[in-house]
C-alpha positions in Angstrom: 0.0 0.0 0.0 1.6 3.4 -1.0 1.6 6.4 1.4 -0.1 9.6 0.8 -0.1 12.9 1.6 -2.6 15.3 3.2 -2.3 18.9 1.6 -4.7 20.5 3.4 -4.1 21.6 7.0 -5.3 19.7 9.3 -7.9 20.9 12.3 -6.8 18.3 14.7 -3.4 16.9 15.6 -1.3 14.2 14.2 -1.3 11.6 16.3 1.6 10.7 18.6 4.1 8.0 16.6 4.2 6.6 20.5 0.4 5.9 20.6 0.3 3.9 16.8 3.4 2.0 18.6 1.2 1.6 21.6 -2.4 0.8 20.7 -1.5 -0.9 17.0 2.0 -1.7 16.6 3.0 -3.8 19.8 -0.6 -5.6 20.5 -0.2 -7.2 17.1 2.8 -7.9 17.5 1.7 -10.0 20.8 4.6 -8.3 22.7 5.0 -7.2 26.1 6.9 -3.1 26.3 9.8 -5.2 28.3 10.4 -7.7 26.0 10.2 -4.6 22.8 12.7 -2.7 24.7 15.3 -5.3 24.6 14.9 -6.0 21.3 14.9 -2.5 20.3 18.2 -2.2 23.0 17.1 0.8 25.1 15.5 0.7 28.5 11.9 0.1 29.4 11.5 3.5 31.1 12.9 5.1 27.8 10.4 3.2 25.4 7.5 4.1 28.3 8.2 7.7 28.2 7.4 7.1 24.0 4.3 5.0 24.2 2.7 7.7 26.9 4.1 10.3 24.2 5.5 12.4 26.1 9.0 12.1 24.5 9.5 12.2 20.9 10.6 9.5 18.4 14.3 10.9 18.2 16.0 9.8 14.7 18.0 6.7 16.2 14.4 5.8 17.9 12.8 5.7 14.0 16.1 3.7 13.0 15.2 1.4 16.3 11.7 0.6 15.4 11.6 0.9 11.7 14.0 -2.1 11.9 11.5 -3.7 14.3 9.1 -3.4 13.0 9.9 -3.9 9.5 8.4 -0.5 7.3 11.8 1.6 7.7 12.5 4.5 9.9 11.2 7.4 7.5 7.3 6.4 8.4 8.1 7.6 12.2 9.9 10.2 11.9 7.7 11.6 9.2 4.5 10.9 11.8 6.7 13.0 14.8 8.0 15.7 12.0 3.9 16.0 11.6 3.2 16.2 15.7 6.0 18.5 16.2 5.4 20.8 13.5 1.8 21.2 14.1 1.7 21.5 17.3 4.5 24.5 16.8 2.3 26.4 14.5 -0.5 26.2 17.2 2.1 27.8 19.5 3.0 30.4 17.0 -0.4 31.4 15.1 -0.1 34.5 16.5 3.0 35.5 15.5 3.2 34.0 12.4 0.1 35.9 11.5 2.4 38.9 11.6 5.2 37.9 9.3 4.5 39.1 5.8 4.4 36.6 2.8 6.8 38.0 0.3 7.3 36.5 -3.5 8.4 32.8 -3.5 12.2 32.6 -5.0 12.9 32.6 -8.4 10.3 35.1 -9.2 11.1 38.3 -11.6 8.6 41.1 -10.9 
C-alpha cells in the first residue's frame, strides 16, 4: 500500500508515533513493552516515556523501530515531524500571523 499525503491543513493533531506503537503496533505484535525494549536495545522506562508520548521519536528511535518493525525509519519520523510541527504552529499562530508573505524565490517582478 503506498503512502499519501494530506495537503490541506489539518484541524486536529497528528497523532503521537508513541500511541500507533502503543495501541497498534506492539498488540499485534503480541509483545510485552519489556520484552520490545530489549529488542529494540534501550530501556523500558525510555520506550514508556514514548508510548505515553511524552518524548518524541528521536531519529535513532525511528532507525530502532523501523528495523522492528519492518516498514523503515522514514514512516516515524515523518509521523513526529507532523506532531511536532503542528503543534508549533498552534504555539505560533499569532506571530506567524504577523510575518509578511513575500514572492516565492525565483520570481522576476
Amino acid at each position: 500500500m503506498a503512502e499519501y499525503y494530506i495537503k490541506r491543513p489539518l484541524k486536529r493533531p497528528p497523532i503521537h508515533p508513541g500511541e500507533i506503537l502503543r495501541e497498534d503496533v506492539l498488540p499485534a505484535l503480541g509483545i510485552s513493552v519489556s520484552e520490545t525494549a530489549r529488542k529494540l536495545g534501550i530501556s523500558r522506562q525510555q520506550l514508556h516515556r514514548v508510548l505515553a508520548c511524552t518524548h518524541p521519536i528521536t531519529i535513532e528511535m525511528a532507525l530502532r523501530i523501523g528495523k522492528f518493525a519492518g516498514n523503515g525509519p522514514g514512516l516515524w519520523s515523518r509521523m513526529q515531524q507532523a506532531h511536532d510541527l503542528w503543534y508549533a504552529e498552534q504555539r505560533m499562530k499569532s506571530e506567524l500571523s504577523e510575518i509578511e508573505t513575500v514572492a516565492s524565490v525565483g520570481s522576476t517582478t
